[in-house]
C-alpha positions as CSV (number, residue, x, y, z in Angstrom):
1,X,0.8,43.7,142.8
2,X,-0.7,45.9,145.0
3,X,-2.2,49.3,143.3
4,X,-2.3,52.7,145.3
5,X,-6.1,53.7,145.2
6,X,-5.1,57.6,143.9
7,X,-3.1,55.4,141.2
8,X,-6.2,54.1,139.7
9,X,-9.1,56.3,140.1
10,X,-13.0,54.9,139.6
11,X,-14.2,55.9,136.0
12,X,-17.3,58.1,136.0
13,X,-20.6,55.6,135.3
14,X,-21.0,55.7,131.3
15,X,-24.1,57.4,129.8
16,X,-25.8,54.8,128.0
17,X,-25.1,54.8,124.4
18,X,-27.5,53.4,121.9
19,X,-26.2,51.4,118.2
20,X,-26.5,54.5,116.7
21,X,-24.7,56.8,119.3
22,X,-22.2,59.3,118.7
23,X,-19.9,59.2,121.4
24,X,-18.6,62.1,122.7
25,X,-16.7,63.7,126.0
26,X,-19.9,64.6,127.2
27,X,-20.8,61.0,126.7
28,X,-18.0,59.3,128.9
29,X,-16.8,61.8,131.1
30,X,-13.6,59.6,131.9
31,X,-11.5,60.3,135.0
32,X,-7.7,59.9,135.0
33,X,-7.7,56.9,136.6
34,X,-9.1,53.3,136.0
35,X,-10.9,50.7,137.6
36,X,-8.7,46.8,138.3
37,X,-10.8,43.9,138.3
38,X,-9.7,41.1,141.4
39,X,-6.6,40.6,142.9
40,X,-5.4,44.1,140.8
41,X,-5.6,42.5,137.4
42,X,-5.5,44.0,134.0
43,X,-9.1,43.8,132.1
44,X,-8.2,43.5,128.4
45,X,-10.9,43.6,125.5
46,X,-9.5,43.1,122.1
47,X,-11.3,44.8,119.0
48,X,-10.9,42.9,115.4
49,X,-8.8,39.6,115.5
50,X,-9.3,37.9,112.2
51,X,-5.9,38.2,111.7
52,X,-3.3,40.9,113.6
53,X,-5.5,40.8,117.0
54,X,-5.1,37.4,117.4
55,X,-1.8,38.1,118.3
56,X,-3.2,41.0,120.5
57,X,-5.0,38.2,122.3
58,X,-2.3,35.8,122.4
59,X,0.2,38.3,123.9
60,X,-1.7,39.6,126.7
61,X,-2.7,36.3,127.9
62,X,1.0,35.7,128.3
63,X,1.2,38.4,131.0
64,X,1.0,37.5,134.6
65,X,-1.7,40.0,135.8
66,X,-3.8,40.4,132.7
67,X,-6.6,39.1,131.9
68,X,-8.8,38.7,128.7
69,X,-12.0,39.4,129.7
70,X,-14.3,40.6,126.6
71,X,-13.9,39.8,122.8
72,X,-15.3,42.8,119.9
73,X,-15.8,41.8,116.2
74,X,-18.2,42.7,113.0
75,X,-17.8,39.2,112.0
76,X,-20.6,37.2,114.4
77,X,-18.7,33.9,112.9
78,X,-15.1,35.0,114.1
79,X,-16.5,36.4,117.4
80,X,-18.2,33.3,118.0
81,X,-15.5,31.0,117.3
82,X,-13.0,32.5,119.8
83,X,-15.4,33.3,122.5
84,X,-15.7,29.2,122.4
85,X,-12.1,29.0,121.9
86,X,-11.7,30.9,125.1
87,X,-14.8,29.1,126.9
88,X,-13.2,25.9,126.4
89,X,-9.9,26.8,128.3
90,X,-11.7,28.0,130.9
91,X,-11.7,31.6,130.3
92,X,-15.5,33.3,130.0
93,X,-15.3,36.0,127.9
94,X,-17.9,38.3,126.8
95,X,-18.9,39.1,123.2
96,X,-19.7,42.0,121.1
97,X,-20.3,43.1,117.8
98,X,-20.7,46.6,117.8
99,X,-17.3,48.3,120.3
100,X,-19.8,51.1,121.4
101,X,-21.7,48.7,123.0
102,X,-18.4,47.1,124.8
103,X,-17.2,50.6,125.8
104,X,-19.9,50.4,128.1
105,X,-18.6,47.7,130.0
106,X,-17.3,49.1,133.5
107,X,-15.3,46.3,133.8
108,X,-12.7,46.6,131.2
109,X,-9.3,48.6,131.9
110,X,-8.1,48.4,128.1
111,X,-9.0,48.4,124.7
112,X,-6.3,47.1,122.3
113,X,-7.6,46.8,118.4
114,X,-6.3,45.7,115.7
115,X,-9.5,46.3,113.2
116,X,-8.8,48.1,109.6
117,X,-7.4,51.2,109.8
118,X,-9.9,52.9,109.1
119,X,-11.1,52.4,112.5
120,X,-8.1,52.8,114.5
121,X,-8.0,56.3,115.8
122,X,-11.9,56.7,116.0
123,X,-12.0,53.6,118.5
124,X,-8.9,54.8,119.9
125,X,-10.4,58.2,120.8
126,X,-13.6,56.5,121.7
127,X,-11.7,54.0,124.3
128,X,-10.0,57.1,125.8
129,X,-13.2,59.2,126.4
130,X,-14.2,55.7,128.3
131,X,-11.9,56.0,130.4
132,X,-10.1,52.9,129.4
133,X,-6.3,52.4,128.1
134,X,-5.5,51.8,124.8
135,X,-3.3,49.6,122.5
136,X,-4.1,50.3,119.0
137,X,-2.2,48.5,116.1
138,X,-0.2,50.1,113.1
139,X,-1.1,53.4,111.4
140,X,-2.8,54.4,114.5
141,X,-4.8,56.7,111.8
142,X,-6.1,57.0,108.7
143,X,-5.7,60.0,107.9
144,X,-3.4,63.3,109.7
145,X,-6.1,64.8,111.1
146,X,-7.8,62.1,113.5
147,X,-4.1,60.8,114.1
148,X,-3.4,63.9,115.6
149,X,-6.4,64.3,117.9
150,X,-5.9,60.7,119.6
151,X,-2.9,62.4,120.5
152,X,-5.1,65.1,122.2
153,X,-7.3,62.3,123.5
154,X,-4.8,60.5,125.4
155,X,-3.5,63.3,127.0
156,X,-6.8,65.2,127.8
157,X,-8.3,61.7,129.4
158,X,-4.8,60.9,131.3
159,X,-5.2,57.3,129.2
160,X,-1.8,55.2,128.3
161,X,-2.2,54.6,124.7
162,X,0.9,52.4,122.8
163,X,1.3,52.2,119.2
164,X,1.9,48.8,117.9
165,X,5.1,49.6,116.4
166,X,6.7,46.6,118.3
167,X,10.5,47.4,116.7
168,X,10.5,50.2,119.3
169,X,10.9,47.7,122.3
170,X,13.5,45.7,120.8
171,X,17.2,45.9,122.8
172,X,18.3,45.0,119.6
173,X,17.8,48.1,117.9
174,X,17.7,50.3,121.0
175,X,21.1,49.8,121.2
176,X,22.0,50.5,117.6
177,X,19.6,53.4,117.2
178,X,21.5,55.0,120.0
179,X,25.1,53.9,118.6
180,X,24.5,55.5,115.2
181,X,23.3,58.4,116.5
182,X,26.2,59.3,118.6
183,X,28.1,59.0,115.5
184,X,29.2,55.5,115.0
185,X,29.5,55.5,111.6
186,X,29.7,59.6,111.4
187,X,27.6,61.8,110.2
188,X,24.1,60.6,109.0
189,X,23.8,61.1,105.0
190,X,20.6,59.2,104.5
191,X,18.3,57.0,105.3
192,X,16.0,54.1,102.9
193,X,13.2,52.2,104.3
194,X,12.3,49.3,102.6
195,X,9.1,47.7,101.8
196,X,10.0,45.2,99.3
197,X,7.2,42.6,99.7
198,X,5.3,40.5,97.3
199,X,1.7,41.4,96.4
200,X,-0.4,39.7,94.0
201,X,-3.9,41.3,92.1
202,X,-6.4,41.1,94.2
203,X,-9.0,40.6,91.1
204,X,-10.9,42.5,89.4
205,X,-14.7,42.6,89.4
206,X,-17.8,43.8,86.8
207,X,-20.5,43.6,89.7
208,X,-20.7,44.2,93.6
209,X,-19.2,41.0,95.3
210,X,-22.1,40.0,98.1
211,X,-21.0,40.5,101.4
212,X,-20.2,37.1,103.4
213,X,-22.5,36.0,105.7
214,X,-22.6,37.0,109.6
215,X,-20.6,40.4,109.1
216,X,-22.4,43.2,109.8
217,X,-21.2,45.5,106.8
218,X,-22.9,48.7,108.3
219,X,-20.5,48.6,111.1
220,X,-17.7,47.2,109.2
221,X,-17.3,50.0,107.3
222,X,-18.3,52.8,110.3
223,X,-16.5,56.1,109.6
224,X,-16.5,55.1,105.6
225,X,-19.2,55.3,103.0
226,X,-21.5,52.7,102.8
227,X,-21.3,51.4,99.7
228,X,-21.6,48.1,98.0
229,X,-18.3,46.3,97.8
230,X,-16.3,46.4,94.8
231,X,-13.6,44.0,95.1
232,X,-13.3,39.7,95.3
233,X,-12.5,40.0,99.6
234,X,-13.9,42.0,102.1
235,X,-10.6,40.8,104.5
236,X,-7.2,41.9,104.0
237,X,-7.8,43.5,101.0
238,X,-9.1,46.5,102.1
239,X,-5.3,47.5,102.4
240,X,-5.1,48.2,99.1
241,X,-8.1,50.8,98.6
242,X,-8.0,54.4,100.1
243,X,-11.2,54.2,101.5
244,X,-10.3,51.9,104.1
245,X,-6.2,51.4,103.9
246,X,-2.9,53.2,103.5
247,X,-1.1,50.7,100.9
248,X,1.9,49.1,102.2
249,X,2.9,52.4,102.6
250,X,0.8,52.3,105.9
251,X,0.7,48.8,106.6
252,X,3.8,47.0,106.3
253,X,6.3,50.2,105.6
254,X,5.1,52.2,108.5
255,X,7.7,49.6,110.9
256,X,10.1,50.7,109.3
257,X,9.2,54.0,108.6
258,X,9.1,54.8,112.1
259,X,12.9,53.1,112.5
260,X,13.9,55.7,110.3
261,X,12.1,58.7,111.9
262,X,13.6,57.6,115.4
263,X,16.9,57.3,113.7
264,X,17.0,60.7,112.2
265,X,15.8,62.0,115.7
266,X,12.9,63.9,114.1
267,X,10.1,65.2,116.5
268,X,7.9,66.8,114.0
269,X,6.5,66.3,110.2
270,X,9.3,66.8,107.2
271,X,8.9,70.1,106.2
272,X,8.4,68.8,102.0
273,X,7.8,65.5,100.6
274,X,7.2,64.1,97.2
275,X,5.8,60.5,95.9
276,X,6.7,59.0,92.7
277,X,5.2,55.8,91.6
278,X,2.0,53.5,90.7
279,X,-0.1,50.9,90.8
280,X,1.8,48.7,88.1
281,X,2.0,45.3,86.7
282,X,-1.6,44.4,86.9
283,X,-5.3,46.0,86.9
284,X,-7.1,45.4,89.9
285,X,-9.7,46.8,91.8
286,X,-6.9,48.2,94.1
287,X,-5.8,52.2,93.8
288,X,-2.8,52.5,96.5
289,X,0.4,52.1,95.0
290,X,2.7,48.6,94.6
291,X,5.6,50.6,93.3
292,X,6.4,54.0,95.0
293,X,9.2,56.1,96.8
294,X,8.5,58.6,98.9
295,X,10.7,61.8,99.8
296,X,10.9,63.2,103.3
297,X,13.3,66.3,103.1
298,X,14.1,66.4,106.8
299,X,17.3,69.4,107.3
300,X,19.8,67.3,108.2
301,X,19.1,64.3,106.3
302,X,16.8,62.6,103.8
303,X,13.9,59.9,105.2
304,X,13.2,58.2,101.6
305,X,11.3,55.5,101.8
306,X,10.9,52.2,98.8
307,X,7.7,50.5,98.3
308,X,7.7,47.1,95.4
309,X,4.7,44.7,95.4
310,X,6.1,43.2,92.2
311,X,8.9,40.3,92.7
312,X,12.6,40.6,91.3
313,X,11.5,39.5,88.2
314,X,8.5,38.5,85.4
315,X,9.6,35.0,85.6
316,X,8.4,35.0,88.9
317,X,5.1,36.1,88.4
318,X,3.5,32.8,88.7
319,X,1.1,31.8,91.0
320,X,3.2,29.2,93.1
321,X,6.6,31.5,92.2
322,X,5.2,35.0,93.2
323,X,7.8,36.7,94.9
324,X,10.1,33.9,95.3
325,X,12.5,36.4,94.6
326,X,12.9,39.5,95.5
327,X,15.1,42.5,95.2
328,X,16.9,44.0,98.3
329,X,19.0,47.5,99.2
330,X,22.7,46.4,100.6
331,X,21.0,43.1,101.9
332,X,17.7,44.1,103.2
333,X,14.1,43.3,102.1
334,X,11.8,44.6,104.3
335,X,13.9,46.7,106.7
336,X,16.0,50.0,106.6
337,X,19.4,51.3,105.4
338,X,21.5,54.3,107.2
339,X,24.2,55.5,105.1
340,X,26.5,57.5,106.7
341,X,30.0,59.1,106.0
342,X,32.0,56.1,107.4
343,X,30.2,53.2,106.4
344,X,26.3,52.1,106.7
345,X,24.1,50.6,109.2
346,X,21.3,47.6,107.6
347,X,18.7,47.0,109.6
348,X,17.3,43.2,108.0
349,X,14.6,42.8,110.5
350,X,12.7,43.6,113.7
351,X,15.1,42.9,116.7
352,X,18.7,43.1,114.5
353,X,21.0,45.7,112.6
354,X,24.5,45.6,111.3
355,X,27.2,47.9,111.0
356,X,29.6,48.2,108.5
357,X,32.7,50.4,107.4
358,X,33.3,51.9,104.0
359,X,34.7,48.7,102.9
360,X,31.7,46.7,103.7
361,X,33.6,45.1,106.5
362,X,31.2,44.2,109.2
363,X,32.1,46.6,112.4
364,X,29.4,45.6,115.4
365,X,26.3,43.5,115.3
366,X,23.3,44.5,117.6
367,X,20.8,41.5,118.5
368,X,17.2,41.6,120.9
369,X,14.0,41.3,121.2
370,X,11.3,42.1,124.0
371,X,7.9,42.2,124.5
372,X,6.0,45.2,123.3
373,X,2.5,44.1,125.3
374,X,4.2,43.8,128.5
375,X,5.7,47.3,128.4
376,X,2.3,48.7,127.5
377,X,1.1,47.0,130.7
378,X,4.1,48.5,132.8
379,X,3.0,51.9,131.7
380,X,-0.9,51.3,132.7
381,X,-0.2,50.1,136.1
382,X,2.1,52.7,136.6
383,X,0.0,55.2,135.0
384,X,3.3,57.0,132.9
385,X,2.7,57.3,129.2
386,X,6.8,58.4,129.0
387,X,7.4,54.7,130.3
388,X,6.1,53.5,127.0
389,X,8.2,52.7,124.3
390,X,6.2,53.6,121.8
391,X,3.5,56.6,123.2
392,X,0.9,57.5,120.8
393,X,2.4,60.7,120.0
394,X,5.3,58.2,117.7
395,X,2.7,56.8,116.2
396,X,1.1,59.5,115.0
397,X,3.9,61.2,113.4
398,X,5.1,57.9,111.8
399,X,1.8,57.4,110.5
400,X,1.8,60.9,109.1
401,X,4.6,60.6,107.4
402,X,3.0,58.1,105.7
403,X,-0.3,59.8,105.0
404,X,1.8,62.8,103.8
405,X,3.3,61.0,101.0
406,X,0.1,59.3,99.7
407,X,-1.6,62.9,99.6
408,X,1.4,63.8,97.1
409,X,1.0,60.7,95.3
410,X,-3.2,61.3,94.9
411,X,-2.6,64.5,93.7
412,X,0.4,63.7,91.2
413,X,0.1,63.7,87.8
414,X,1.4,60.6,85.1
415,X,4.8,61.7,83.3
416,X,7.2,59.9,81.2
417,X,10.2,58.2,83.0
418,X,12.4,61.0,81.4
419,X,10.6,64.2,82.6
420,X,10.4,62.4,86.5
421,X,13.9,61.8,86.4
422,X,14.6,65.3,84.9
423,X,12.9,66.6,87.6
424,X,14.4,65.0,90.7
425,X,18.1,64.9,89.3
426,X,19.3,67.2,92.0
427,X,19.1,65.0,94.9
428,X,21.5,62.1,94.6
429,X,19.7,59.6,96.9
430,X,16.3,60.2,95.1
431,X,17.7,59.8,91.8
432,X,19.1,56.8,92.8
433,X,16.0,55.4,94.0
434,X,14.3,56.5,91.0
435,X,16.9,54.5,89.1
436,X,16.8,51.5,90.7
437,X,12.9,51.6,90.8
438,X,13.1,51.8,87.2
439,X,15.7,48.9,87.0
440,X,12.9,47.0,88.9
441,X,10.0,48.0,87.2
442,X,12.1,46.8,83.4
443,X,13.1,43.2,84.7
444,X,9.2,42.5,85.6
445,X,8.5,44.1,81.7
446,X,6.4,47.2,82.8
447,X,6.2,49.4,80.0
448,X,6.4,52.9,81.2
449,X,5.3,54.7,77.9
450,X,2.0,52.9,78.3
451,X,1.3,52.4,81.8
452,X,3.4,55.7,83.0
453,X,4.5,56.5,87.1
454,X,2.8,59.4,88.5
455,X,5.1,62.4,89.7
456,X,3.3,63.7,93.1
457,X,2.2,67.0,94.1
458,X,5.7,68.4,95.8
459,X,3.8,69.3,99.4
460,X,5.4,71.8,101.3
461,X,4.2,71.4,105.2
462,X,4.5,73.4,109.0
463,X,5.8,70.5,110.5
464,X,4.5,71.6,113.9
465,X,1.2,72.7,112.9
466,X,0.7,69.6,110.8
467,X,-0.6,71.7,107.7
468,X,0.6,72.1,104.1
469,X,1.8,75.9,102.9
470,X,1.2,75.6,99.3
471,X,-1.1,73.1,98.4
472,X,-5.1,73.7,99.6
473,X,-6.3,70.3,97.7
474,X,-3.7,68.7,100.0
475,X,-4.9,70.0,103.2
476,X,-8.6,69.0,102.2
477,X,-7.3,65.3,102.5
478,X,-5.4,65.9,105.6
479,X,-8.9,64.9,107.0
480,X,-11.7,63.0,106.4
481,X,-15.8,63.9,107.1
482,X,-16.6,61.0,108.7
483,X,-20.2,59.3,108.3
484,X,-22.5,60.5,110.3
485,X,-22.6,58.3,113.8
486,X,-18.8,57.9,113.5
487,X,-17.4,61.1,112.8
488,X,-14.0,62.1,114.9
489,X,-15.8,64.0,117.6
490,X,-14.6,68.0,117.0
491,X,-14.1,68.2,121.1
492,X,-12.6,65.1,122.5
């Protein structure tokens, strides 16, 4: 394809930055444009692919124009072994461990990383100030604050930054996102997203677990405290501790989260939300919750959302068994429920809903899938951040919504069953939730005299300012400091 020279400006050389570099606007002094490699190829580095980015890698190496040309990973061993992975297809790659070093590298058009989230935004802002494109995987934060500003980022640098929330591309739910909302089942009542996916413990241990060998821990935990690591894994399970992850809340839940957000047509932050639930059915060295709903008062109709790590039942608790079984909302698992005054829409998965009348008679069926990495790509070569499906400004609310309910849930307080309930009675669709969580919580035997659910703070919020009116302890975790070296830059 054959690129217009004013479409894809020359970056501004890059200041060299040193390992222990703070990287700032000053720094990079990116241009709107970018630079193509040959023949007007796309130059993709992906950052952190011991598990999500290897799909990051995988899909932009399907593209016809693309081209993998640099690898970024803390883990020397998992860097290695795909830089020979690549070598031995014939693709040279180069390697890095430390993404400040990479963003250095002239010759790379995008950055698309799919590290913990603790990372996301900061390399996200980082990439921007490069000068480079970015995809950055589900939440694209970690907190409100820095989600907000690689909103800023993008815009400021001209960069094309999608959010991995890959539902978004789908025809499938295109079509039925813009069939309910012209009123195909009527009004909108309410809306349930569903996280309903198994979680085992994930240990618990009396001493500081050694860190494996060939990760370099100091960068692994950037933006984060240093500190020695308090759990069995360093990998995965980072999800499950606030330093470093959202819960499933943020990791799984904020797919569908964002398929309820674009359903309600909400541009903007719910104006109050409330958590209720717990980390239950186990003591772990994890302290996000695996049993939680959150409340999102939008005006013209509810976003609650269902979290359960635990499976249908006690009897499956068992090792092999574990989630065998689990419970579902009008059918779906992990997915999202509309109801409305004439029937309900189910969304089961990614690419597919379902539309049914009052009866439960099925009305219209909506089916599709497409590539999310190949409309990022359309975007960049045509320089257009409204071409993508899903712009980081989506992302960022999404995420927030998800960040807004934790903040409730951190600063809730542990009540019987009977003074929660008491206290949410007047909304139908909570109490309902409530109910059926409690339903949940009895079949797998959780006791909740002894091991009680925490009521969270209720947070009331501007939506558009992104800041809560009655609650200064909530604000304080709207953002995070930052260690020093990673810190999100104040101007970027």
């Amino acid at each position: 394809m054959n690129l217009r020279r004013r479409d894809f400006l020359r970056t501004t050389a890059l200041a060299g930055a040193g390992a222990g570099a703070t990287l700032s606007s000053s720094v990079w002094g990116a241009s709107p444009g970018s630079v193509l490699g040959a023949n007007g190829d796309i130059r993709v580095a992906v950052v952190g692919f011991n598990s999500r980015g290897k799909d990051h890698i995988a899909g932009f190496q399907r593209i016809k124009g693309v081209r993998l040309v640099a690898l970024c990973d803390v883990d020397k061993n998992v860097l290695d072994a795909e830089v020979k992975r690549q070598a031995d297809t014939g693709n040279q790659v180069a390697g890095y461990t430390d993404v400040r070093k990479l963003l250095e590298n002239k010759d790379v058009d995008v950055i698309s990383t799919a590290t913990p989230n603790h990372w996301h935004a900061l390399i996200g802002i980082w990439s921007c100030q490069a000068g480079k494109d970015v995809y950055v995987e589900k939440p694209v934060s970690h907190n409100v604050h820095e989600g907000r500003m690689l909103v800023t980022a993008a815009r400021k640098h001209h960069r094309i930054v999608q959010t991995g929330t890959q539902c978004r591309s789908n025809p499938g739910l295109q079509e039925a996102v813009a069939w309910i909302q012209k009123g195909g089942l009527g009004k909108i009542q309410q809306v349930n997203g569903l996280c309903y996916k198994p979680r085992q413990s994930i240990g618990k241990v009396s001493a500081p677990t050694p860190i494996p060998s060939g990760i370099d821990y100091d960068l692994w935990c950037g933006p984060t405290p240093n500190t020695p690591l308090m759990r069995e894994k360093l990998h995965y399970d980072w999800h499950w501790v606030f330093d470093t992850g959202n819960g499933d809340l943020g990791n799984q839940g904020i797919h569908q989260m964002d398929i309820g957000r674009w359903i309600l047509g909400e541009h903007a932050l719910s104006p109050m939300v409330v958590s209720v639930g717990g980390r239950l059915g186990y003591v772990d060295d994890g302290n996000t919750p695996n049993t939680q709903i959150i409340y999102h008062a939008y005006h013209h109709a509810p976003l609650i959302f269902e979290v359960r790590g635990l499976p249908k039942a006690k009897e499956f608790q068992q090792p092999k068994a574990w989630g065998g079984n689990m419970d579902d909302f009008h059918g779906a698992k992990v997915g999202v429920v509309v109801l409305c005054e004439n029937g309900r829409m189910v969304i089961p998965s990614y690419d597919s809903a379902i539309a049914y009348d009052k009866d439960g008679k099925e009305v219209k069926r909506f089916q599709g899938s497409a590539d999310h990495y190949a409309n990022f790509i359309d975007a960049v070569r045509a320089r257009d951040h409204r071409k993508l499906n899903a712009d980081i400004l989506e992302g960022h609310l999404s995420s927030a919504l998800c960040h807004t309910g934790n903040i409730s849930h951190r600063l809730g307080e542990r009540l019987p069953a009977a003074a929660i309930r008491e206290r949410i009675h007047d909304d139908r669709g909570m109490e309902d939730a409530f109910d059926r969580m409690g339903a949940h919580l009895k079949a797998n035997e959780i006791d909740l005299g002894k091991t009680p659910l925490t009521l969270g703070a209720v947070l009331r919020m501007s939506p558009r300012e992104e800041h809560f009116t009655n609650n200064k302890a909530a604000n304080q975790l709207l953002s995070e400091p930052g260690r020093k070296g990673f810190e999100i830059p104040k101007q970027v």
